[in-house]
Backbone of each chain as ProteinMPNN parsed JSONL, in Angstrom:
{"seq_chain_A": "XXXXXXXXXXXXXXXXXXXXXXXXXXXXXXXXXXXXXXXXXXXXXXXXXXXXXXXXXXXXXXXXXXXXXX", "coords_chain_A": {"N_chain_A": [[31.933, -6.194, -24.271], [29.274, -6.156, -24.798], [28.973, -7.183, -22.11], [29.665, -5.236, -20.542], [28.107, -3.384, -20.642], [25.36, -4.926, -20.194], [25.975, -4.917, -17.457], [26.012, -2.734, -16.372], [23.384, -1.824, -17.248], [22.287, -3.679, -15.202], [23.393, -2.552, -13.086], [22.145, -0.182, -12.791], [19.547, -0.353, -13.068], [19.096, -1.604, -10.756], [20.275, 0.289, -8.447], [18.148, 2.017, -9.014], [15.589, 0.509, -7.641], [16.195, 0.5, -4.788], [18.509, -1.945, -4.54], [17.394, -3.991, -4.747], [15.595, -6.554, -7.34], [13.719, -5.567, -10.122], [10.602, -4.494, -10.339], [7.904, -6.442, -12.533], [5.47, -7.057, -14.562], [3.903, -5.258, -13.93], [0.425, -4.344, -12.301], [-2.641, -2.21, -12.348], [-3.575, -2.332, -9.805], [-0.89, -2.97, -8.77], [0.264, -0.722, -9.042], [-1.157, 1.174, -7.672], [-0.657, 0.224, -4.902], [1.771, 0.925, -4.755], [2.23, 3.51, -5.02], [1.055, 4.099, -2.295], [3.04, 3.075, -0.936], [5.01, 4.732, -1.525], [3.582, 7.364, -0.171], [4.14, 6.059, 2.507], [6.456, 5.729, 2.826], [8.343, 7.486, 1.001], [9.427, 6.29, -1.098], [8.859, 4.649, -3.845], [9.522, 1.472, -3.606], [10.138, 1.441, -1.474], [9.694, -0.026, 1.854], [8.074, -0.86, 5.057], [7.275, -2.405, 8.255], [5.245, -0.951, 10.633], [2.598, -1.052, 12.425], [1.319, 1.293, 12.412], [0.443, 4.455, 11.346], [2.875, 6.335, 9.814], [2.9, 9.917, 11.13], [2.566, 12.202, 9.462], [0.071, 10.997, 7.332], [-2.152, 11.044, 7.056], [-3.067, 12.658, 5.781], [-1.552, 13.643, 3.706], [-2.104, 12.334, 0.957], [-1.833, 12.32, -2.575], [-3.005, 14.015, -5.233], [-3.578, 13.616, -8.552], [-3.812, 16.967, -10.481], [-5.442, 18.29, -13.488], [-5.418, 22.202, -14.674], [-8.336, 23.313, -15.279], [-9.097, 24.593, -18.941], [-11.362, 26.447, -19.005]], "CA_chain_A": [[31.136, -4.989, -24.544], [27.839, -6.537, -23.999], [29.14, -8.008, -20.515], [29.643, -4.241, -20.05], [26.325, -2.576, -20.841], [24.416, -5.474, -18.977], [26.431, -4.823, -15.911], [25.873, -1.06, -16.432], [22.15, -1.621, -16.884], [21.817, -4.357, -13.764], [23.815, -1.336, -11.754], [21.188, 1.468, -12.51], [18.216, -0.734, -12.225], [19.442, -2.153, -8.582], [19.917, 1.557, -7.829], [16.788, 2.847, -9.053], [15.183, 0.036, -6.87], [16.947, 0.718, -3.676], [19.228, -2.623, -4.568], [16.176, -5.018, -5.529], [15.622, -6.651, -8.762], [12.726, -4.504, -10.526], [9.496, -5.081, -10.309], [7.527, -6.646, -13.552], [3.923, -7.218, -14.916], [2.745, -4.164, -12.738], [-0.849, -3.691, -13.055], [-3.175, -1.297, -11.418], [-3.389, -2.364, -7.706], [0.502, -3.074, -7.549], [0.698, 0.808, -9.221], [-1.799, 1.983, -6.593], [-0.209, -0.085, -3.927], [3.635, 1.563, -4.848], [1.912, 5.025, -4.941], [0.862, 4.203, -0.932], [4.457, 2.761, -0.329], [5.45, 6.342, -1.868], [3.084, 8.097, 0.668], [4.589, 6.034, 3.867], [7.984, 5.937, 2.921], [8.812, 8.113, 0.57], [10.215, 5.756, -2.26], [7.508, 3.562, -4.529], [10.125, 0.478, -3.492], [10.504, 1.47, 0.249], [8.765, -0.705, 2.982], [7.781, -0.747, 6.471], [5.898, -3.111, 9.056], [4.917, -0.363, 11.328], [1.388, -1.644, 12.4], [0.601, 2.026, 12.88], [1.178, 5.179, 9.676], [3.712, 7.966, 10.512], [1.946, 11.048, 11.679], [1.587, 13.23, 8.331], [-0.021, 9.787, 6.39], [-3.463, 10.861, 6.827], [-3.282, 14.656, 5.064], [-0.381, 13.238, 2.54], [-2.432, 11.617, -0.455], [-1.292, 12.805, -4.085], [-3.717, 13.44, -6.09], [-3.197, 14.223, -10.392], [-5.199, 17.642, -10.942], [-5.491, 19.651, -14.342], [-6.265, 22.669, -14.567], [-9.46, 23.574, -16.369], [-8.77, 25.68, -19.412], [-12.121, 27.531, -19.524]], "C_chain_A": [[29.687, -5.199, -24.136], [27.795, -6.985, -22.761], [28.78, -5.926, -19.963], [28.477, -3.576, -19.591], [25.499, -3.508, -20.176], [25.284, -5.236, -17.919], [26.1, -3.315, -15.557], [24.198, -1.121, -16.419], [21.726, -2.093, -15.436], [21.95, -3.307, -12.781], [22.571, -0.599, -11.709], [19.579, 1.014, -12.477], [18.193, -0.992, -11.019], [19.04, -0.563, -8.144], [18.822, 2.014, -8.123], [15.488, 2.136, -8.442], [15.489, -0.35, -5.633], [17.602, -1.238, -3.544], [18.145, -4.193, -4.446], [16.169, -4.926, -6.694], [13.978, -5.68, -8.718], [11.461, -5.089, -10.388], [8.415, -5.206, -11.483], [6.165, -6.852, -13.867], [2.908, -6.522, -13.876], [1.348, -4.153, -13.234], [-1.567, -2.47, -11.987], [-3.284, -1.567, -10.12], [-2.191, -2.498, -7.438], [0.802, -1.433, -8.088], [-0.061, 1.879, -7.717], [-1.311, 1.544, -5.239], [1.402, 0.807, -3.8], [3.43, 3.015, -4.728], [1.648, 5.07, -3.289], [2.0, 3.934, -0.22], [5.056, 3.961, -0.491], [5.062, 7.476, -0.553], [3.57, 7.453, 1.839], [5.667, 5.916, 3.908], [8.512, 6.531, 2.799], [9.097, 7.314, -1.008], [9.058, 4.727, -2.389], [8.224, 1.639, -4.036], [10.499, 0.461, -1.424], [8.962, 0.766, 1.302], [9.082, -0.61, 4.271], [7.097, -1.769, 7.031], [5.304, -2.829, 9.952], [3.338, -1.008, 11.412], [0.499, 0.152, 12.088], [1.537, 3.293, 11.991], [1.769, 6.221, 10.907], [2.776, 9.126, 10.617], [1.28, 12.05, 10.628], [1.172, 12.108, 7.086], [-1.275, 10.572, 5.959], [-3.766, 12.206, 5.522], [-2.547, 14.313, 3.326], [-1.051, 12.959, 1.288], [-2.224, 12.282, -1.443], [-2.588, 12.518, -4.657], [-3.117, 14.322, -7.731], [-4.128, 15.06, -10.18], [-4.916, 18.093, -12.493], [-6.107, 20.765, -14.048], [-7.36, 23.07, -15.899], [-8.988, 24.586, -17.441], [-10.123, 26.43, -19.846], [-12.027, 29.152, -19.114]], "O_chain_A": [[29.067, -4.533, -23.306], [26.707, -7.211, -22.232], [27.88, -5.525, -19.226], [28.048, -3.317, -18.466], [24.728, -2.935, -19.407], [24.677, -5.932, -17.105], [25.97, -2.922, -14.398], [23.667, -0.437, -15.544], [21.096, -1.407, -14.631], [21.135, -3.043, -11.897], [21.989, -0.413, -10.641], [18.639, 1.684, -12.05], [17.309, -0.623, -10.246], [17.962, -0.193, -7.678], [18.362, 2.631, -7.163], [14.41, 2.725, -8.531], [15.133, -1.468, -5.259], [17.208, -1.866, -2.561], [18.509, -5.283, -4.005], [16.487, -3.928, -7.34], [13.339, -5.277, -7.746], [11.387, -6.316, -10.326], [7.827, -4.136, -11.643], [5.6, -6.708, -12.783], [1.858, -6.832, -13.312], [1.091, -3.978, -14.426], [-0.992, -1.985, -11.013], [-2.953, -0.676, -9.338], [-1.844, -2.316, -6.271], [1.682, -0.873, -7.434], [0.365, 2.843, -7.081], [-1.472, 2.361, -4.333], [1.922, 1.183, -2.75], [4.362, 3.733, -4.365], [2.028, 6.136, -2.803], [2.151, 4.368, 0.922], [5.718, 4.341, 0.475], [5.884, 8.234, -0.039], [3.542, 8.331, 2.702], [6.181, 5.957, 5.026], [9.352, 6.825, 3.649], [8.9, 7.985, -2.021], [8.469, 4.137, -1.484], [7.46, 0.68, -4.142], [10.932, -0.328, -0.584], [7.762, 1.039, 1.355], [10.214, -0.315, 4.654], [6.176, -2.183, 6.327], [4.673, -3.718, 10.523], [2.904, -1.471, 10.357], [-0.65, 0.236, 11.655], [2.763, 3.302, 11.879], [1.47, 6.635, 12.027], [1.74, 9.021, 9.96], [0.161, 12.563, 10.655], [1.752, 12.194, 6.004], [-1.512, 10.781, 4.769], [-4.624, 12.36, 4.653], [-2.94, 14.649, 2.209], [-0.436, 13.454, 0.343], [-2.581, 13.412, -1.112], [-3.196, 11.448, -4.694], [-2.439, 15.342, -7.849], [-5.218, 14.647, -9.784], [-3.703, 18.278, -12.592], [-7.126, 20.756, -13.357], [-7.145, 23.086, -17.111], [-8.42, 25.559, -16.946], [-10.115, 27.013, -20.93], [-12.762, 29.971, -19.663]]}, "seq_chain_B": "XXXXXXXXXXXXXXXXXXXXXXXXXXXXXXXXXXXXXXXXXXXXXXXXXXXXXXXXXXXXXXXXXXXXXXXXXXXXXXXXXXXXXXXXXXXXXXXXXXXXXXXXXXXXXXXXXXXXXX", "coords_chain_B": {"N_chain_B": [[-21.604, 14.968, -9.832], [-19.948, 13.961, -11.763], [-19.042, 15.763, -13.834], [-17.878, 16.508, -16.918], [-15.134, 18.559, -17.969], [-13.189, 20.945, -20.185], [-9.957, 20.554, -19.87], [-6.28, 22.056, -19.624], [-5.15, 19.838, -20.409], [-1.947, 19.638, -18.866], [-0.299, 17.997, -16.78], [-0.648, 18.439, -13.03], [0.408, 17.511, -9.396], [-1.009, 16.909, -6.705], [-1.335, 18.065, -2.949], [-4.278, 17.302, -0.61], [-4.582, 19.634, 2.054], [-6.538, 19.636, 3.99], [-8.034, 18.645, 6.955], [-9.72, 15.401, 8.276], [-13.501, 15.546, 8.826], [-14.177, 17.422, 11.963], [-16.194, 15.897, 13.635], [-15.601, 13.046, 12.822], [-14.917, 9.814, 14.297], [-11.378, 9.257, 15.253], [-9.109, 7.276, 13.733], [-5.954, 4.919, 14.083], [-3.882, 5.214, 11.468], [-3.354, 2.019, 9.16], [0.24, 1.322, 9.233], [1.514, -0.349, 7.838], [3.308, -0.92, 4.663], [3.063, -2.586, 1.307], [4.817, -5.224, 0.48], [4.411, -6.32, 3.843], [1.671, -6.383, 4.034], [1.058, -8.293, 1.79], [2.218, -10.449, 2.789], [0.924, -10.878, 5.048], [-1.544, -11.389, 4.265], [-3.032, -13.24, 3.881], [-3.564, -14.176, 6.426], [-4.775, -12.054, 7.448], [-7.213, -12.184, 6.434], [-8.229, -14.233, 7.305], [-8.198, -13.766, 9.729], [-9.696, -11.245, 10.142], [-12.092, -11.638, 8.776], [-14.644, -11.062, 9.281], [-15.491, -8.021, 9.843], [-13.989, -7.299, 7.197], [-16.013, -8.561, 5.935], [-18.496, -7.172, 6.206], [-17.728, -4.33, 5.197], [-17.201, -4.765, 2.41], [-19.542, -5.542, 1.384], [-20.846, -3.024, 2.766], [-20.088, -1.535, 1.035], [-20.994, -2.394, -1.5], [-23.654, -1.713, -1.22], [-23.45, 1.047, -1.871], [-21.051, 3.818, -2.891], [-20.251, 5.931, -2.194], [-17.722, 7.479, -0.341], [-18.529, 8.506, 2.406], [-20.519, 6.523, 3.131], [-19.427, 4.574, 4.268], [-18.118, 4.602, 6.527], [-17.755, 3.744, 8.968], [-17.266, 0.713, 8.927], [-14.551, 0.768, 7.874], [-13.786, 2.012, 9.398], [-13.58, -0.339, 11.309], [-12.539, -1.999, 10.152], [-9.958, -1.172, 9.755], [-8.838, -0.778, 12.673], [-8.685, -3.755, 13.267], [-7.119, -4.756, 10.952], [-4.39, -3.712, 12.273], [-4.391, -4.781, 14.592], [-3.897, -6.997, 14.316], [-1.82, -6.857, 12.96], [0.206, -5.867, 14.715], [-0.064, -7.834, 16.799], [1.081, -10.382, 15.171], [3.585, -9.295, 15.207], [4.779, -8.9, 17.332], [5.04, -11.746, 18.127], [6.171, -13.411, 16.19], [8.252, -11.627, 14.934], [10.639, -12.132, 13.531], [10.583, -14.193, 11.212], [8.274, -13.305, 9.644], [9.678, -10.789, 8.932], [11.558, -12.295, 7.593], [10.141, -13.346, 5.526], [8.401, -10.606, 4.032], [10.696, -10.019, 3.368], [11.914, -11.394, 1.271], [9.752, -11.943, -0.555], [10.044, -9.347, -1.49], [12.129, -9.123, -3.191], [11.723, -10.882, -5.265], [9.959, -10.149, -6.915], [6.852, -9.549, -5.531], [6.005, -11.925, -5.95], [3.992, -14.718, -4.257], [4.321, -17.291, -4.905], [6.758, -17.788, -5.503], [9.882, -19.485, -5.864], [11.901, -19.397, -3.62], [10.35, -18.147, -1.425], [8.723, -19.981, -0.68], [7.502, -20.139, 2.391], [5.864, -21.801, 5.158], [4.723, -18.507, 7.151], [4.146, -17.946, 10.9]], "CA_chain_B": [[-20.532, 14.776, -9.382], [-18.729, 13.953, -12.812], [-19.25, 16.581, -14.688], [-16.71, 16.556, -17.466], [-14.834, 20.205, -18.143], [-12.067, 20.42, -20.746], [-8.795, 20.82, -19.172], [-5.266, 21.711, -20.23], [-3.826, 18.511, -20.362], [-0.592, 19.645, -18.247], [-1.246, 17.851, -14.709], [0.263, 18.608, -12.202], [0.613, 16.773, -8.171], [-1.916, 17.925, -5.718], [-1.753, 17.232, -1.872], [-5.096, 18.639, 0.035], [-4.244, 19.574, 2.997], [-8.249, 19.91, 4.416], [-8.129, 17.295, 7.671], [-10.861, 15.353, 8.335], [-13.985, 16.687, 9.715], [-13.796, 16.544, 13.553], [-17.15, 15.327, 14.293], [-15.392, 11.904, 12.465], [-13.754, 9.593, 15.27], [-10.243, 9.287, 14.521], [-8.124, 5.715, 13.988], [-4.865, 4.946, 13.624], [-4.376, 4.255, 9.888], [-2.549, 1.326, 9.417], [1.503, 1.78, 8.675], [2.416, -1.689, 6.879], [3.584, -1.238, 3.627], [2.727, -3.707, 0.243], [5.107, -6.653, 1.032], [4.38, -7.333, 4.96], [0.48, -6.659, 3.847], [0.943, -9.691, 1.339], [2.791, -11.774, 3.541], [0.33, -11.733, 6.013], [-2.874, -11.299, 3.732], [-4.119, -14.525, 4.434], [-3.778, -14.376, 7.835], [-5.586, -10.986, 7.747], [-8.885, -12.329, 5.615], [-8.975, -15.428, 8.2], [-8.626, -12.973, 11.457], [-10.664, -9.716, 10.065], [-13.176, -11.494, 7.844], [-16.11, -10.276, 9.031], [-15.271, -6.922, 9.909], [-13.624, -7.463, 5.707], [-17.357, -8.499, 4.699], [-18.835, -6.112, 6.423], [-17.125, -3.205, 4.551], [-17.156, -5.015, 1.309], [-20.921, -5.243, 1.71], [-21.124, -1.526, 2.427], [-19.716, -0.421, -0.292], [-21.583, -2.945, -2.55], [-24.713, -0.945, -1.629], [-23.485, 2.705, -1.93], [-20.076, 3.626, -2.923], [-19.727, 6.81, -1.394], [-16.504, 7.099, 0.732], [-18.807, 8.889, 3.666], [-20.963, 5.744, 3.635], [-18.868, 2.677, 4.997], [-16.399, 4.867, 7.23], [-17.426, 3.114, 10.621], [-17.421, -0.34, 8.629], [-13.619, 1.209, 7.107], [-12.757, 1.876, 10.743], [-13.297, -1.587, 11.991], [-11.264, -2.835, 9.452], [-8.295, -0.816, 9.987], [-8.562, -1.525, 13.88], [-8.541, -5.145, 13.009], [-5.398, -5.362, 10.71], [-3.704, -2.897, 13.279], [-3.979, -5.452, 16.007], [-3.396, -8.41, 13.83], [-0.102, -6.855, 12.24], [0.716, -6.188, 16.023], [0.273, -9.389, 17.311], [2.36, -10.567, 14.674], [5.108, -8.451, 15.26], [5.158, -9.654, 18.644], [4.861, -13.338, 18.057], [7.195, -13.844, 15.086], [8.684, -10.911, 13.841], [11.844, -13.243, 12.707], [9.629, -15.164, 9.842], [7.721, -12.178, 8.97], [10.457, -9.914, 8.134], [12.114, -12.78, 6.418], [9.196, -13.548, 4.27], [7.976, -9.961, 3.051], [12.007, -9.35, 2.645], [12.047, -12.688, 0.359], [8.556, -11.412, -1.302], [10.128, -8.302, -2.327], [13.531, -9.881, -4.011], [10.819, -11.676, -6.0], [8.341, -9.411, -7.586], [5.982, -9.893, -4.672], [5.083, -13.601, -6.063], [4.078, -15.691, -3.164], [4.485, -18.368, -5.649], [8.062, -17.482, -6.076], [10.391, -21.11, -5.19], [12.851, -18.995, -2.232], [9.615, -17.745, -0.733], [7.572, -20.856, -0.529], [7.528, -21.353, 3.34], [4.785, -20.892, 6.37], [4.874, -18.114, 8.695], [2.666, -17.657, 11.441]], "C_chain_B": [[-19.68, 14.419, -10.388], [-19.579, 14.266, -13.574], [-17.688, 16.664, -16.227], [-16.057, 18.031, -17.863], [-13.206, 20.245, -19.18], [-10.99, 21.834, -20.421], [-7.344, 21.623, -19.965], [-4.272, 20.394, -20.957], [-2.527, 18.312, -19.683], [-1.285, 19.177, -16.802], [0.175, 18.029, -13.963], [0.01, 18.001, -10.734], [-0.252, 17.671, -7.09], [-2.33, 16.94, -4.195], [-3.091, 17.898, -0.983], [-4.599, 18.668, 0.818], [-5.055, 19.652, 4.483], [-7.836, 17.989, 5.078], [-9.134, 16.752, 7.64], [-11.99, 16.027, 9.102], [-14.081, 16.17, 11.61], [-14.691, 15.732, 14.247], [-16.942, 13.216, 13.668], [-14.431, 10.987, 13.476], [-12.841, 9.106, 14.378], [-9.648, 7.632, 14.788], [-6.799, 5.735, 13.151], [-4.462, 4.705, 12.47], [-2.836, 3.503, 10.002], [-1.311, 1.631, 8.443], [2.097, 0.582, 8.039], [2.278, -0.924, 5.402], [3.013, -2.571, 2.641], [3.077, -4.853, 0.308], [4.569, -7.291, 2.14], [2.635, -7.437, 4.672], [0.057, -8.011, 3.062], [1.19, -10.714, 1.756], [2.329, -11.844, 4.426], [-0.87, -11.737, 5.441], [-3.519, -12.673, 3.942], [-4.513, -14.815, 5.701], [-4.963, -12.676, 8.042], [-7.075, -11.017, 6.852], [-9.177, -13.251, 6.44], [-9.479, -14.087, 9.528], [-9.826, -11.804, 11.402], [-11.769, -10.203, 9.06], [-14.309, -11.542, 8.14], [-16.232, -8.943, 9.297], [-14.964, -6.493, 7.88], [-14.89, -7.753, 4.772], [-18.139, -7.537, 4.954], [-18.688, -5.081, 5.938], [-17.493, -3.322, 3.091], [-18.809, -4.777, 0.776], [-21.538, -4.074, 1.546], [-21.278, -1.278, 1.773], [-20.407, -1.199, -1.218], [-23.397, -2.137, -2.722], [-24.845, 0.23, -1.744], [-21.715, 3.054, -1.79], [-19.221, 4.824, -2.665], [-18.786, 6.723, 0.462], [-17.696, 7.474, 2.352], [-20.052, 7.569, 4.296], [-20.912, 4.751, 4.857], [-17.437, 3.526, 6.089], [-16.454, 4.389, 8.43], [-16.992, 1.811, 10.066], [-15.384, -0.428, 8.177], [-12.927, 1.18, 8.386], [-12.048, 0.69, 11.718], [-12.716, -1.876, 11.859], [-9.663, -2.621, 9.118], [-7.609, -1.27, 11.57], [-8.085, -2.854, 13.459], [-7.227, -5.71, 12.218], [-4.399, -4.838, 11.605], [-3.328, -3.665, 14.0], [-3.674, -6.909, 15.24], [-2.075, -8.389, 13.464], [0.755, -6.716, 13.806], [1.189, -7.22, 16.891], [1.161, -10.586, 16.516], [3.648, -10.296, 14.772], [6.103, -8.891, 16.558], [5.73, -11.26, 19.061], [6.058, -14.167, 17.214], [7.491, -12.911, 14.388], [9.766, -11.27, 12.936], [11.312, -13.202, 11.57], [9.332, -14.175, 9.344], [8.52, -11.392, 8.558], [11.215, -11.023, 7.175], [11.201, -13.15, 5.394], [8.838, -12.115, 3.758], [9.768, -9.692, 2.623], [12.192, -10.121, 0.978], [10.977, -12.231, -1.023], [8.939, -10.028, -2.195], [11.732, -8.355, -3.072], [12.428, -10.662, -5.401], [9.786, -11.262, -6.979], [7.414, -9.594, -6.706], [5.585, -11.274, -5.431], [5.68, -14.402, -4.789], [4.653, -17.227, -3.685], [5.984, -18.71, -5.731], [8.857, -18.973, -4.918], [11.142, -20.575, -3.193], [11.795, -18.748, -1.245], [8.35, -19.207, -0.244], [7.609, -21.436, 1.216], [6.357, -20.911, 4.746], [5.35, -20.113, 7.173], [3.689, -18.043, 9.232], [2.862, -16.47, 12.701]], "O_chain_B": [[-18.495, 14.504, -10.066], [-20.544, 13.639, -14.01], [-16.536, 16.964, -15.915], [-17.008, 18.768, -18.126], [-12.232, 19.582, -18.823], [-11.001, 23.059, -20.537], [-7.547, 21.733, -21.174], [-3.261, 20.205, -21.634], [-1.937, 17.233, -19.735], [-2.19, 19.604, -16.085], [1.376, 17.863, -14.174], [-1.215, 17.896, -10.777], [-0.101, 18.855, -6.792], [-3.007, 15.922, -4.046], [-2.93, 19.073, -0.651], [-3.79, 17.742, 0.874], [-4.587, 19.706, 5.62], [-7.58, 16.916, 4.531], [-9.941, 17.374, 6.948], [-11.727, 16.917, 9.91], [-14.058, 15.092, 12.203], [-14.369, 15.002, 15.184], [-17.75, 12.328, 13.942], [-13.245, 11.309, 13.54], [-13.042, 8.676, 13.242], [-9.762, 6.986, 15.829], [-6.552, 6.263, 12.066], [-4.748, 3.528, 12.249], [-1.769, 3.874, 10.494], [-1.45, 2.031, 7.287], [3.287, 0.64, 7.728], [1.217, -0.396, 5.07], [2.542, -3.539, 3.238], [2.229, -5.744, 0.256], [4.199, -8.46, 2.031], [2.135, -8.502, 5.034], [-0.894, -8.719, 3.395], [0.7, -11.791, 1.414], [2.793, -12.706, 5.172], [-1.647, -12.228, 6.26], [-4.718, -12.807, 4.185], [-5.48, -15.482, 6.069], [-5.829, -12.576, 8.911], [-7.83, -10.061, 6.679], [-10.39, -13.399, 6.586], [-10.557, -13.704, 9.984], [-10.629, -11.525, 12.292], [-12.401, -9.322, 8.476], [-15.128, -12.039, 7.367], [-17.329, -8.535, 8.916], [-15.596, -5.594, 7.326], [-15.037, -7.486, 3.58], [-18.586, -6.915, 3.991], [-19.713, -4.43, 6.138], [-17.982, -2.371, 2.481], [-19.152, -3.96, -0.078], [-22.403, -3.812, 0.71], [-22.33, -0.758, 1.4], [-20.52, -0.461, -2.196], [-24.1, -2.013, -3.725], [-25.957, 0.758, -1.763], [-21.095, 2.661, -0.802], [-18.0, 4.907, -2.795], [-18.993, 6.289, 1.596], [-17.617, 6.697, 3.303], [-20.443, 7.536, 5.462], [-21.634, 4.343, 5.766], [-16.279, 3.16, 6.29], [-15.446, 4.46, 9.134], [-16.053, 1.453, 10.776], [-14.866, -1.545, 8.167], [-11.863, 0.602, 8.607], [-11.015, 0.571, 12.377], [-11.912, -2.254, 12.712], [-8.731, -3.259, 8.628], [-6.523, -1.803, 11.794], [-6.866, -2.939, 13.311], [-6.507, -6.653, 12.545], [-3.423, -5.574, 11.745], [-2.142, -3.657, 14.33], [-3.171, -7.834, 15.877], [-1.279, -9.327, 13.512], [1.779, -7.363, 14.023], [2.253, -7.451, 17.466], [1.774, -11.49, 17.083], [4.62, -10.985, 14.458], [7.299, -9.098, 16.761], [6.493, -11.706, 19.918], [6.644, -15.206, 17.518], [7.179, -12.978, 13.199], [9.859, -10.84, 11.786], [11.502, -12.229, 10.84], [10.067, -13.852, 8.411], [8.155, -11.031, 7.439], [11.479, -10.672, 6.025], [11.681, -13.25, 4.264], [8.962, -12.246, 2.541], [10.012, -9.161, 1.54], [12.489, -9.59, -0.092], [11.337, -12.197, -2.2], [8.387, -9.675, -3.237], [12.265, -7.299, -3.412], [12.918, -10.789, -6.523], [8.997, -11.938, -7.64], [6.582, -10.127, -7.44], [4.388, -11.502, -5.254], [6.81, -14.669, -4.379], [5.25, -18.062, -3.004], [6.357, -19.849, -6.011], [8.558, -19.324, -3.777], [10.969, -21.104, -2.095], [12.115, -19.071, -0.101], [7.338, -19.118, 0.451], [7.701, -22.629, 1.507], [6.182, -19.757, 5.138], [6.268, -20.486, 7.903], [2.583, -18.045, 8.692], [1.879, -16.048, 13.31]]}, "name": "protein", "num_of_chains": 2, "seq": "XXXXXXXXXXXXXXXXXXXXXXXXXXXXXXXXXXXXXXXXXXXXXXXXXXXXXXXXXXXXXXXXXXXXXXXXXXXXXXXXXXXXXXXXXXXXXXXXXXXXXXXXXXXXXXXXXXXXXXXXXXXXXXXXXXXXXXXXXXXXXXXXXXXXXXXXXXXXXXXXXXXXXXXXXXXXXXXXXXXXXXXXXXXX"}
């Protein structure tokens, strides 16, 4: 039963890290670095070694807004 | 420039879509990803570090983005042609080290990953 549920968790973490173990003691530059892997890949776990960004990189950046409630 | 204004609290994802302005020359921005940037980061503070102090510099005396953008440009040229000439030279090693780096938590430290590329 517990063999189960860890094999059931290992599965849906692999998958939710395109089949990499997870990534641990994030801090702010590897969050801001996985948010730029987001913007050239698509996926916060997806990599590239293109020397040179895909064509809509430069326009792409995410930013958080609120809006104001006055 | 930070003015504070009280918000909703619901945020929501915002891409601009305002290019740059045109009188700014344009450079390729560089397309490496987080792993192959770590797995060659040492090689890219030996090859680009003065173009890398140069920038750092900038911005240490004014930390407005429209300050340091020729000093910003150099330094994207410069990993551009360094991740290039890598790619060329040994792309073998290099894809097996950031692949290794990202099985690992990015630790360079990590035992499977401990080996030179160049």
């Amino acid at each position: 039963m517990f063999g189960a549920a860890g094999t059931l968790l290992n599965i849906s973490t692999r998958a939710q890290n395109q089949g990499k173990p997870a990534r641990y003691n994030i801090d702010r530059w590897d969050e801001m670095m996985m948010k730029r892997d987001k913007q050239l890949t698509g996926h916060i776990r997806g990599q590239s070694d293109n020397p040179i960004a895909p064509s809509g990189y430069e326009n792409s950046s995410v930013w958080t807004a609120e809006r104001t409630s006055s | 420039m930070s003015a504070v204004y009280p918000t909703s609290g619901e945020q929501r994802e915002y891409v601009d879509p305002t290019p740059m302005p045109a009188h700014i020359p344009k450079v390729a921005e560089l397309g490496t990803s987080s792993a192959p940037l770590k797995s060659a980061a040492f090689f890219i503070g030996a090859y680009c570090k003065d173009y890398n102090e140069d920038f750092v510099l900038c911005k240490a005396e004014d930390r407005n983005p429209e300050h340091c953008l020729k000093e910003g440009r150099r330094v994207t040229r410069c990993a551009t042609d360094l991740i290039t000439k890598m790619r060329e030279n040994c792309l073998q090693q290099f894809e097996t080290h950031w692949n290794c780096l990202e099985k690992n938590n990015q630790a360079r430290h990590a035992d499977p990953c401990k080996t030179r590329d160049d």
